[in-house]
C-alpha positions in Angstrom: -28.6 -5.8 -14.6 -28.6 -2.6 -17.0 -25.7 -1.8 -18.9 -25.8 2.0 -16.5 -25.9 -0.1 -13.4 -22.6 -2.7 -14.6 -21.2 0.9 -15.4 -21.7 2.5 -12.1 -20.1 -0.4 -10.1 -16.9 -0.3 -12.4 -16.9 3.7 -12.0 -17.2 3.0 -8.3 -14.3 0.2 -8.2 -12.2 2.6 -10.3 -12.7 5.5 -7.4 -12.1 3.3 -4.7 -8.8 2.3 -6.7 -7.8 6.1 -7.2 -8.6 7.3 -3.7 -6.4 3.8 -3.0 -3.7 5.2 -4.8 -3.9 8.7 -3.8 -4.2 7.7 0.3 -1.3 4.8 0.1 1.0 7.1 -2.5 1.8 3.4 -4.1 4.6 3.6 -6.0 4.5 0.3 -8.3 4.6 1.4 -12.3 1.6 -0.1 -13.6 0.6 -1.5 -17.1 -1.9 0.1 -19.8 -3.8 -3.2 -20.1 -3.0 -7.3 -19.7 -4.0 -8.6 -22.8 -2.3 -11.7 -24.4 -3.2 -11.5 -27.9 -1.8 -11.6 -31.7 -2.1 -8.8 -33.9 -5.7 -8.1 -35.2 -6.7 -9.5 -38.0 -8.5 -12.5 -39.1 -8.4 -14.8 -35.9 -11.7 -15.0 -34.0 -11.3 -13.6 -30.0 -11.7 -15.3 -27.0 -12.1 -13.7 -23.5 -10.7 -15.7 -20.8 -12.5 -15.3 -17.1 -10.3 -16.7 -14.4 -12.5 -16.7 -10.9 -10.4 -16.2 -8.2 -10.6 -14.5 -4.4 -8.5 -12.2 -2.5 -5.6 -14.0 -0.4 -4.9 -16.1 -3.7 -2.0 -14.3 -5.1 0.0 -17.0 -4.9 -1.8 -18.9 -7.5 -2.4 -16.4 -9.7 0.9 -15.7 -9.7 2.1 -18.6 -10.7 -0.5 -19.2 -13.0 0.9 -16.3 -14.6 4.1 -17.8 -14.6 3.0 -21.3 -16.2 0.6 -21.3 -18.8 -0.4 -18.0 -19.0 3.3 -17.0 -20.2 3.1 -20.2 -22.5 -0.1 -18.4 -24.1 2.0 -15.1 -24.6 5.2 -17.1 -25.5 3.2 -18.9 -28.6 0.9 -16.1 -29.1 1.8 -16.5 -33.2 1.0 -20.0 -32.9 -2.4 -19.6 -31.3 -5.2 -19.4 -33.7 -7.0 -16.9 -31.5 -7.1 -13.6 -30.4 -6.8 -13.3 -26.2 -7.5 -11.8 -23.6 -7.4 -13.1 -19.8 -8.6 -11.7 -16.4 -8.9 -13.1 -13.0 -12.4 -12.1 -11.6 -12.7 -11.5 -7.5 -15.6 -10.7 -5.6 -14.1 -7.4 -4.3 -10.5 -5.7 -4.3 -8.7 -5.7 -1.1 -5.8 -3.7 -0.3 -3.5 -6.3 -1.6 -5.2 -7.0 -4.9 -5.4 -3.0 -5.8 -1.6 -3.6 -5.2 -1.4 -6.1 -7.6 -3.6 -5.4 -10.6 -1.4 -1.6 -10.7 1.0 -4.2 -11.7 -0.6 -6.9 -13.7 -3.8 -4.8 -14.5 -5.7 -8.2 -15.1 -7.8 -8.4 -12.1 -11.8 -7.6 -13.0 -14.0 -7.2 -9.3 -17.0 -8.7 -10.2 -18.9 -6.0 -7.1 -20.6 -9.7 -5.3 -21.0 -9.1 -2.1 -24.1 -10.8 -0.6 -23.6 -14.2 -0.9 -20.9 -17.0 -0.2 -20.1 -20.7 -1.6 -21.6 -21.9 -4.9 -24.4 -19.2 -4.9 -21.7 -16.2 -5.0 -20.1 -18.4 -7.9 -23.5 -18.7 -9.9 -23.9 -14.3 -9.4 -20.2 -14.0 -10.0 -20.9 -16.2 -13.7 -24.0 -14.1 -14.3 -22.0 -10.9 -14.4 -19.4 -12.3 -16.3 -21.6 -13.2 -19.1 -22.9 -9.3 -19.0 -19.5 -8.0 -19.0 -18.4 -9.9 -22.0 -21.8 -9.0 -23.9 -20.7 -5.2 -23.3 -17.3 -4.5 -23.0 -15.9 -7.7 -25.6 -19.1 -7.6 -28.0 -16.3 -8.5 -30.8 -15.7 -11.8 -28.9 -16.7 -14.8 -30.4 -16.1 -17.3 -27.6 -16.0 -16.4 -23.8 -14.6 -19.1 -21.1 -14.9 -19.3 -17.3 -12.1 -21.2 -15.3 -10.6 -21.4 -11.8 -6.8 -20.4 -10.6 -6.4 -23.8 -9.7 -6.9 -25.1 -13.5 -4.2 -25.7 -15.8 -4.4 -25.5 -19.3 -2.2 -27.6 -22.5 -1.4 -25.0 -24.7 -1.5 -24.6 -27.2 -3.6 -28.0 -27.2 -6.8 -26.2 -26.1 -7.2 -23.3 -28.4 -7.0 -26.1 -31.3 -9.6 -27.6 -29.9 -11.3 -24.6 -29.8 -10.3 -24.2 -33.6 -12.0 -26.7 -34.5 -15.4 -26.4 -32.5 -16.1 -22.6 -33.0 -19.1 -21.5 -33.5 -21.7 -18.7 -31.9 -23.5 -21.5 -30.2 -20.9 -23.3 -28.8 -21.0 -24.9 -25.1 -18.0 -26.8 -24.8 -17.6 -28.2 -21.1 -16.5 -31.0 -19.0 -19.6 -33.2 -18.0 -19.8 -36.7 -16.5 -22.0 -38.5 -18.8 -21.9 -39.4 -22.3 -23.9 -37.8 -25.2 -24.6 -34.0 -25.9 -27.7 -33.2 -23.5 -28.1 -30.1 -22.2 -31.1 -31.0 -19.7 -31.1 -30.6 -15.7 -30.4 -33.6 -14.8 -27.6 -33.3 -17.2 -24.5 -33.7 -14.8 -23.2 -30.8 -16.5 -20.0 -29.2 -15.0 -19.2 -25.8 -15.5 -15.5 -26.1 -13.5 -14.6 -25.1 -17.0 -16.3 -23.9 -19.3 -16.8 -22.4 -22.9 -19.5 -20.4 -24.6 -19.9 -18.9 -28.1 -21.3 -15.2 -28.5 -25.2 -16.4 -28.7 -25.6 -18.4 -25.7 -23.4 -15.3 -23.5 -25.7 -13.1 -25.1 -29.2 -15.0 -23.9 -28.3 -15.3 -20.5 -26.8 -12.1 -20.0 -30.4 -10.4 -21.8 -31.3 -12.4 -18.8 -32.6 -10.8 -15.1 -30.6 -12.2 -12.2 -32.8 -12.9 -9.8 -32.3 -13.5 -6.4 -34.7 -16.2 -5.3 -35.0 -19.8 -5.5 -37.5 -19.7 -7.6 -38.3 -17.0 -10.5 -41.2 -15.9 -11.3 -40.8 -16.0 -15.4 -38.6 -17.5 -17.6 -36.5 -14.8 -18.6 -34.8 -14.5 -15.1 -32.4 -16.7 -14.0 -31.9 -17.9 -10.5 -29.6 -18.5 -8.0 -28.9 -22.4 -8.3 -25.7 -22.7 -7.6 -22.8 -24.7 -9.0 -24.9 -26.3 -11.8 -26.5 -22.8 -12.4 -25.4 -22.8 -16.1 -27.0 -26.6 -17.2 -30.1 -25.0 -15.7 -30.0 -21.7 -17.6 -29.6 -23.3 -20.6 -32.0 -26.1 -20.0 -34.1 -26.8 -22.7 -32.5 -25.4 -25.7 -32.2 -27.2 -28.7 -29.7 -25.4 -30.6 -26.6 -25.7 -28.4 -23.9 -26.9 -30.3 -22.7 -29.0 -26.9 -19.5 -31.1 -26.5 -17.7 -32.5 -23.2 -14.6 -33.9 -24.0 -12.5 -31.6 -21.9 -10.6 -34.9 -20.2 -10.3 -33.1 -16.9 -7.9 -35.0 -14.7 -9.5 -36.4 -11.5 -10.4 -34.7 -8.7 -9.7 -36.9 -6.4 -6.6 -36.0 -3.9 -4.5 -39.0 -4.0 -4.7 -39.3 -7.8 -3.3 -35.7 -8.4 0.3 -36.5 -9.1 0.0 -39.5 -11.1 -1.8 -37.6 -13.3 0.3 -34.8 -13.8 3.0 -36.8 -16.0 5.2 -35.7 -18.7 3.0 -36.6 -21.7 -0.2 -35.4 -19.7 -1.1 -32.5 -22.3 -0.7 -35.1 -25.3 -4.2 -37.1 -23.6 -5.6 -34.3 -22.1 -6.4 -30.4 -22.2 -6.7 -29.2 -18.7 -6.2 -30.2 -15.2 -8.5 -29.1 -12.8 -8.0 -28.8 -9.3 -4.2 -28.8 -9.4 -1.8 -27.6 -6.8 0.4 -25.2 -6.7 3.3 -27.4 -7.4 1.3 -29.6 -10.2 1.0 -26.3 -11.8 4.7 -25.7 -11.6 5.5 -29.8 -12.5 2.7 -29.4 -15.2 4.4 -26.7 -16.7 8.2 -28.3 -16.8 6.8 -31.7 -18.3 4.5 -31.1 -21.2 5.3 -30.3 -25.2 4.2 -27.6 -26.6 4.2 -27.5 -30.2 6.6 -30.8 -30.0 9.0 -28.8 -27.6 9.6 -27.2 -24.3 8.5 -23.9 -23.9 11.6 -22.1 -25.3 13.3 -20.6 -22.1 15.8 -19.5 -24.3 16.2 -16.9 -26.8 15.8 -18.2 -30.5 19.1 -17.0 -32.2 22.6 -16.3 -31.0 22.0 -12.6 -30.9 18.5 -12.6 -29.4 15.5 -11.9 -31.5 12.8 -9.8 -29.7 9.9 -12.2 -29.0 7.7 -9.8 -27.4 6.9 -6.0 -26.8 7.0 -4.0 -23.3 3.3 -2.9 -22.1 3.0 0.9 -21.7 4.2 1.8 -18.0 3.4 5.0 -16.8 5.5 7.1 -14.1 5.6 6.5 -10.3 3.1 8.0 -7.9 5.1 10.8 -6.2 7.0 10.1 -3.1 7.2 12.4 -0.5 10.7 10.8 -0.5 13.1 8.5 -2.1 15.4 7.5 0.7 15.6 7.9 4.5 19.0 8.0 6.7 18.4 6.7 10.0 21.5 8.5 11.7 22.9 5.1 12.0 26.6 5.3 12.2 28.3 5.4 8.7 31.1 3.2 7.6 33.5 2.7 4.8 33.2 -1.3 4.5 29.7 -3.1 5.2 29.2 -6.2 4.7 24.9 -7.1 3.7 23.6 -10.2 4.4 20.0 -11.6 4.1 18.8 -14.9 6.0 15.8 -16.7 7.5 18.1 -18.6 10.6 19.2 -17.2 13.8 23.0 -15.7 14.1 25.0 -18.0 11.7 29.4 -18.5 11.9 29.8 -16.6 8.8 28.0 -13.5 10.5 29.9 -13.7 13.5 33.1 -14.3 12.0 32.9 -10.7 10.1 31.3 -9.4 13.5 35.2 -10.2 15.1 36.7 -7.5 12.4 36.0 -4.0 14.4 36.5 -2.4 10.9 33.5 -3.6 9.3 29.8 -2.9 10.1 27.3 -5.6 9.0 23.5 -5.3 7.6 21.0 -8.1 8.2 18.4 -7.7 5.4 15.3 -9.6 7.2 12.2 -10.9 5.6 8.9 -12.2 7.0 10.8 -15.6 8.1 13.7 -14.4 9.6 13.9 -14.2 13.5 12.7 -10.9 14.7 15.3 -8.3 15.9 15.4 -9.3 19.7 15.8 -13.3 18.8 18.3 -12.6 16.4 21.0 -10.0 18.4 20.4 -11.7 21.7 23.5 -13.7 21.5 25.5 -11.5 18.6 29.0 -11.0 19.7 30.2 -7.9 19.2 29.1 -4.0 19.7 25.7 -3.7 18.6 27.1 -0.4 17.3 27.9 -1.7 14.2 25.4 -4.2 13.7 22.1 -3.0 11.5 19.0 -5.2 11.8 17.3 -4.0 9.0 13.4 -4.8 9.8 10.8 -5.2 6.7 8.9 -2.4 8.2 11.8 0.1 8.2 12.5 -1.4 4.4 9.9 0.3 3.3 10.1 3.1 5.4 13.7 4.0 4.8 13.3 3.4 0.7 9.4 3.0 0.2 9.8 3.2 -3.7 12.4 0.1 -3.6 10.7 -1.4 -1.4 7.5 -1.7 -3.2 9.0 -3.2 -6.5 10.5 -6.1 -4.3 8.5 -8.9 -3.4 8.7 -9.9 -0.2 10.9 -13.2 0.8 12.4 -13.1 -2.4 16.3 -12.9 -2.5 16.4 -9.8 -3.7 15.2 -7.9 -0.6 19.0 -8.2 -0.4 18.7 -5.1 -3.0 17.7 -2.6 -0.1 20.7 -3.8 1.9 23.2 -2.9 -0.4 21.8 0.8 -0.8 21.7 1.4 2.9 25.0 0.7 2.7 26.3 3.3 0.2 23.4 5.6 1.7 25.7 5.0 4.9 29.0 6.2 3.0 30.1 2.5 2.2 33.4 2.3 0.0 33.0 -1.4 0.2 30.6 -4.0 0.3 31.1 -7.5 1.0 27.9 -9.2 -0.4 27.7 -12.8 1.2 25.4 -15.5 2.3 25.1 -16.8 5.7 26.7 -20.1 5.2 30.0 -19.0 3.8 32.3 -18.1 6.7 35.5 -15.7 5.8 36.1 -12.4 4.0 38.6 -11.5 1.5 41.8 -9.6 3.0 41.5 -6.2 1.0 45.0 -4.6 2.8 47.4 -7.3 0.7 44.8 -8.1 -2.3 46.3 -6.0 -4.8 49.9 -7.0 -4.0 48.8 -10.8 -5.4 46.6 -10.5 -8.3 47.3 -11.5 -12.0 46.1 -10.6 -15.1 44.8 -13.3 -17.7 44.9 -12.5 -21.2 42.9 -15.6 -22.9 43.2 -14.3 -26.5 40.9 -17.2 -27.8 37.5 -16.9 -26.2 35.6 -14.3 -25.2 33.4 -16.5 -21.6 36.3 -17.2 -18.9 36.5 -20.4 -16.9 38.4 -19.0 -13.5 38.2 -22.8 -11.9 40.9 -24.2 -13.8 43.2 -21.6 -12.8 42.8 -22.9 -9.3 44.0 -26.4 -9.5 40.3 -27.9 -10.6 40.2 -29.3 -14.0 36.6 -30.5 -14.9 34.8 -28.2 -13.2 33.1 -24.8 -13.5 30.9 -22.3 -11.9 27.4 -22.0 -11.2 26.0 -20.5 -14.7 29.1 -20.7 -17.1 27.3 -21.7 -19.9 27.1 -25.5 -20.1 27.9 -25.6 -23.8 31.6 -24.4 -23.3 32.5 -26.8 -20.1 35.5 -28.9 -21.9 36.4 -26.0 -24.4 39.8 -25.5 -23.0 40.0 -22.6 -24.5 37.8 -21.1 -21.7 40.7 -21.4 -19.5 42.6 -18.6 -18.2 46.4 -18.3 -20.4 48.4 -15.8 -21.0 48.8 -15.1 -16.8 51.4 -12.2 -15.9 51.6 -9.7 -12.8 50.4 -6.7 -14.2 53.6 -3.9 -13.4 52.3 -1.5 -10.9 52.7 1.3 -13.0 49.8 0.3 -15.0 47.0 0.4 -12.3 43.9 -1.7 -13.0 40.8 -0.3 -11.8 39.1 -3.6 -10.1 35.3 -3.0 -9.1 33.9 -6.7 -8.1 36.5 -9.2 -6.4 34.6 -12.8 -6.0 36.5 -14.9 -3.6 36.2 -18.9 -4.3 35.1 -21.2 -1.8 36.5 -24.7 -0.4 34.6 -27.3 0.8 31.8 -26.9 -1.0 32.4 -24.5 -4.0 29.6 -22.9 -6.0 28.9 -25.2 -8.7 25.6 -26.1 -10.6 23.3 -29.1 -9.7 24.6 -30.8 -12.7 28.0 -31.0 -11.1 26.7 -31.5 -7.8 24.5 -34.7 -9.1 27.7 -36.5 -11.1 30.8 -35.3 -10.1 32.7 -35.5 -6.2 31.5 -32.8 -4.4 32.7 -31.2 -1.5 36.3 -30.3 -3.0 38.9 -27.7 -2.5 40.6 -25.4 -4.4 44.2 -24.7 -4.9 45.9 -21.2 -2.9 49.2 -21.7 -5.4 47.8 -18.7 -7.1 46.2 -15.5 -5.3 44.1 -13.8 -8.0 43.2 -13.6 -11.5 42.0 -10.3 -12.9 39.9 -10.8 -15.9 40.3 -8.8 -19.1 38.3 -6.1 -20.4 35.2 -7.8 -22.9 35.8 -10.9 -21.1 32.9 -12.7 -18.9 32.6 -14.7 -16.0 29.8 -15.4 -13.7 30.4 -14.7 -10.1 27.8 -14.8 -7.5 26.4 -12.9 -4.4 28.2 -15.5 -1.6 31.0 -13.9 -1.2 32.2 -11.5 -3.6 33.6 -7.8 -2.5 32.1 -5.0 -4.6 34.1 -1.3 -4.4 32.7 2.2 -5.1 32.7 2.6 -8.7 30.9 -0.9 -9.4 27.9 -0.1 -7.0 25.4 1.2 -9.7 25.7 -2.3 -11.3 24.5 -4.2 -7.7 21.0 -4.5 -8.6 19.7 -8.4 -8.1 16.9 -8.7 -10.8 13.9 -9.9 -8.8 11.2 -11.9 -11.4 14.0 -14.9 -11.4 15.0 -17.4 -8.4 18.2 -16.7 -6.2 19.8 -19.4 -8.2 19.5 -17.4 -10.9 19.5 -13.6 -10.2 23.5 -13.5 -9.1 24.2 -14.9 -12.5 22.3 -12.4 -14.7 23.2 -9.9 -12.4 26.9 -10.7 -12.6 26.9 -10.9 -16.3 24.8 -8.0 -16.8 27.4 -5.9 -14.6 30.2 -6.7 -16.5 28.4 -5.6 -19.6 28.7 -2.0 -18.0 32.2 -2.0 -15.9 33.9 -3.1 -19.7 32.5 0.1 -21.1 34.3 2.2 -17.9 37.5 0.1 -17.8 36.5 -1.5 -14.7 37.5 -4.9 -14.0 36.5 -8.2 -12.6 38.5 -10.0 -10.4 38.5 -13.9 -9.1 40.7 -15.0 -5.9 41.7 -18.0 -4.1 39.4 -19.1 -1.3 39.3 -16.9 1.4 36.1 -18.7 2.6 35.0 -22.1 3.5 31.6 -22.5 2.7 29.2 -24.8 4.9 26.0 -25.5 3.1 22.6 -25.1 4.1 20.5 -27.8 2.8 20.3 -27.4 -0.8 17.6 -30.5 -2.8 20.1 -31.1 -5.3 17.0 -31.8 -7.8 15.4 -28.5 -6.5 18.4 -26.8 -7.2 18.4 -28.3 -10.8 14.9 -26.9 -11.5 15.8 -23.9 -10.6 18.8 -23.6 -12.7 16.6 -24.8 -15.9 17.0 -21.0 -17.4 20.6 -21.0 -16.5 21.4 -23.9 -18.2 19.1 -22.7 -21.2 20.0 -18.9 -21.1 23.6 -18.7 -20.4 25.4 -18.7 -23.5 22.5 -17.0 -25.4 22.5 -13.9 -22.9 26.3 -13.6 -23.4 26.3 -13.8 -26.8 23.6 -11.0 -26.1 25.7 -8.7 -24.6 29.0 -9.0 -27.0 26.2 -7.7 -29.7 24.1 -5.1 -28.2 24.5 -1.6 -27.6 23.3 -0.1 -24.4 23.6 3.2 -22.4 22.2 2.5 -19.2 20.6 -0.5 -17.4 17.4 0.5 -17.8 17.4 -0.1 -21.4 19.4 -3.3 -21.2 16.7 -4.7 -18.7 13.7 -3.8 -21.7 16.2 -5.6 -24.2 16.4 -8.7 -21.9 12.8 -8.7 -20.8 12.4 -8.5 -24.8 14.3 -11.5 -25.3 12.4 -13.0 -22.4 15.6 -13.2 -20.2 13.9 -11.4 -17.6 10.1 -10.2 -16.6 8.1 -6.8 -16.6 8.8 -6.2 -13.0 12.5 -6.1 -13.4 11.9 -3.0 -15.3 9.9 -1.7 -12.9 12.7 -2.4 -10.1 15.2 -1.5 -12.3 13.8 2.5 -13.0 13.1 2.1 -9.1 16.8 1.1 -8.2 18.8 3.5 -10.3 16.7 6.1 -9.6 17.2 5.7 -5.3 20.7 5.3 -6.2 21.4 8.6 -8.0 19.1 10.5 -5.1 21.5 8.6 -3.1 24.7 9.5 -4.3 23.5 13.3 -4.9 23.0 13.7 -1.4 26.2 11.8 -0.2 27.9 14.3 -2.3 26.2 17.3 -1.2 27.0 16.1 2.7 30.8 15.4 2.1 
């Protein structure tokens, strides 16, 4: 293929992706360029070609996730150069979506063929792309999305092979032939600059047989052994150790000292990918989840994000009736006893923030037990059509649809917002609250353990860090009833839970679990510059807190309360606005929670904690949007938790504009 023709089917890709654009007014902030690479200088470049297909976002997200973000984490400690793309046959509709996000997708333009043969076109083109847009590459690699990599393991490797001729590969026999009969595998694969460049100066040909030797054909999955058959200069080594392939020998393979035997794993599952990842030493540790000082040093730099397609729109009201207190809920299960119970207060008006599991709207109201009046179903189709920019920087099923909830209900004049999970039946009583709450003083530390105030010694919340668990001076002292006189703003009031209180896996997996809490005492009302994490189970947020609901969306539920919760008291000490811990006014009846699931999925909180508070004691920032580029700096949080965060505050203040203008 000429260099003109490669052109006109990128120009043509790039139209479609425009008119795309233009037609579906996306509103997702995209990035300049995906490339995972150290600064330039003397390290040779390697160009990474990941095939994949459209309706496999899943595992290139989480390929993204695993050792992809290991290769940007340790980008210093890599002694190459890199860039990455996935390659696809052809954009969809979902993958234009997606590489405005990522920009790392590359379609390839194969359309004619299927199977193996559309793999051996798809290789072809890769070679000529890499000859003519990465001529300063010295090696150039083809993988699959279902292939994990040890790094840094495999760029030292790399190190110490290099060379312009290279063909490093896994291949089932012994010895360095390059011949057809070689069972040579190109599942993964590795050129240097020469051998890209003679079969890229080659003519594709479409036949089974060419008719000289300067095409090369169509053969398939062992296409490359054949187009390289017969040279004598290949500097050829197969000692890739692949894992494999067989089904049933997957997971004893993927052990914890896998990468210290071996450099990939081909194949692999979703979940291997995600095990792979958790187990294996890098540089002789973990992949540092956690910040590298007390203060946070910035370990990486934000891609250039250009402004939001314009919206016709920001937000939509739906003439549904307004209230002062809503309470926002999201769930996949039918009509739970928590939901019902707040339906039997005739005061409060309820949103159910669905997903693509929960029941549809019929299924789920059919038995609801109160005025459908006050009773908002809030369908994934009207998500996006009541707040189409929020909605678009959400993923969907993620917890933090719940997001969209909470700003239909201040879009619906909400003064309060009880922000609770479907298991945890019970509501604080906001007409006698203030008559009962305390103020806690704690002199000696600036993190706040509200448990022990409450009759539980020995115990602590879901993402207090775990480094301060038996420093008593965590504890809440100095308790008086504040005189009336002096009114304390309160903007977030978490109510505890009895029979089974939010507490972390660690807990939950060695101490007695369910427990209850004492009522002795009503309320403690933290200090200003003290923290405590609360969560999004059953905590009451009031007007001038509502700016600081946002639930960052690039980490798991388990986690996104607590960075959330930490993040908000960050602001509310700046405005005087306090935080607030009752006794239980709920009972909380677990869904089924895998205790060891639960535990991964706490990893960064048990990791990231302490460092993020110590963060925010030593930062200075005006707004959240520049605290979420500090964090996602510091690698507390991801790129798209900037892009939600722009997207959140800026429906909020179009929001509030207009409820003013209206009152």
């Amino acid at each position: 293929m000429s260099n003109f023709k490669f052109r006109y089917i990128l120009i043509i890709g790039f139209s479609f992706v425009v008119t795309y654009i233009v037609f579906y007014k996306a509103n997702i902030f995209h990035v300049e360029e995906k490339i995972n690479h150290t600064e330039p200088g003397d390290k040779p470049y390697i160009v990474l070609g990941i095939f994949s297909a459209n309706g496999r976002e899943r595992f290139r997200k989480i390929q993204r996730e695993t050792w992809i973000d290991a290769m940007t984490k340790m980008q210093h400690h890599i002694p190459f150069r890199i860039t990455y793309k996935f390659l696809l046959d052809n954009f969809d509709e979902g993958t234009i979506k997606e590489n405005i996000i990522y920009k790392d997708i590359l379609s390839l333009n194969v359309t004619s063929r299927d199977g193996s043969i559309n793999v051996a076109r798809k290789m072809h083109l890769w070679m000529e792309h890499i000859k003519i847009y990465y001529p300063n590459a010295l090696l150039g690699a083809k993988l699959d999305d279902e292939t994990f990599m040890c790094v840094p393991q495999i760029f030292y490797r790399l190190d110490n092979l290099k060379s312009k001729s290279l063909c490093f590969s896994y291949n089932h026999i012994k010895g360095n032939a390059t011949n057809i009969y070689s069972d040579f595998d190109d599942l993964f694969v590795v050129l240097g600059r020469d051998i890209i460049a003679r079969i890229a100066n080659r003519t594709y040909c479409t036949q089974n047989k060419c008719e000289t030797k300067n095409k090369t054909n169509y053969s398939g999955v062992k296409s490359l052994a054949k187009w390289i058959t017969g040279s004598s200069d290949i500097d050829f080594h197969g000692d890739i150790h692949c894992a494999p392939n067989e089904n049933n020998q997957y997971v004893q393979h993927s052990e914890s000292n896998f990468c210290r035997t071996h450099l990939i794993f081909h194949k692999s599952t979703y979940n291997i990918l995600v095990r792979l990842q958790k187990y294996n030493d890098f540089l002789g540790n973990k992949i540092p989840f956690a910040v590298t000082s007390s203060v946070g040093e910035e370990e990486r730099h934000i891609p250039r994000l250009y402004p939001p397609s314009e919206y016709s729109y920001l937000a939509k009201h739906d003439k549904f009736v307004n209230c002062n207190k809503w309470a926002v809920v999201t769930t996949i299960f039918e009509t739970s006893k928590a939901v019902r119970h707040i339906a039997n207060y005739s005061d409060w008006c309820i949103i159910v923030v669905a997903n693509i599991q929960t029941p549809n709207k019929h299924d789920y109201l059919k038995n609801f037990p109160t005025e459908r009046g006050r009773m908002k179903y809030l369908s994934v189709l009207e998500q996006s059509i009541l707040y189409p920019l929020l909605s678009d920087v959400i993923p969907p099923n993620h917890f933090a649809r719940k997001n969209i909830g909470y700003m239909y209900a201040i879009h619906h004049k909400a003064k309060f917002i009880w922000d609770f999970d479907d298991d945890n039946i019970g509501i604080v009583d906001i007409e006698h609250l203030g008559e009962t709450l305390t103020v806690c003083q704690n002199k000696q530390s600036y993190l706040m353990n509200p448990y022990p105030y409450f009759g539980v010694n020995n115990t602590w919340p879901r993402g207090f860090p775990l480094q301060l668990i038996k420093d008593e001076k965590t504890h809440p002292t100095d308790c008086y009833i504040e005189d009336r006189s002096n009114t304390i703003q309160v903007g977030v009031i978490q109510s505890l839970a009895n029979n089974q209180p939010d507490v972390d896996a660690i807990y939950r997996l060695t101490q007695n679990d369910p427990f209850n809490l004492s009522t002795k005492n009503s309320g403690q009302i933290l200090c200003t510059n003290k923290y405590a994490p609360f969560n999004a189970q059953a905590t009451l947020w009031i007007s001038p807190a509502f700016l600081y609901m946002g639930l960052p969306n690039s980490v798991n539920e388990r986690v996104s309360d607590i960075w959330r919760s930490y993040i908000a008291q960050y602001f509310l000490h700046k405005v005087n606005v306090s935080v607030a811990f009752t006794k239980p006014y709920v009972t909380r009846e677990s869904n089924y929670h895998k205790l060891t699931t639960d535990y991964d999925d706490e990893t960064v909180l048990y990791d990231k904690s302490y460092q993020l508070v110590q963060f925010l004691l030593n930062t200075i920032s005006d707004d959240l949007s520049e605290l979420y580029e500090k964090l996602y700096k510091r690698n507390f949080i991801e790129i798209s938790d900037i892009q939600f965060i722009k997207a959140w505050t800026e429906t909020y203040l179009h929001v509030i504009k207009n409820f003013k203008r209206a009152s």
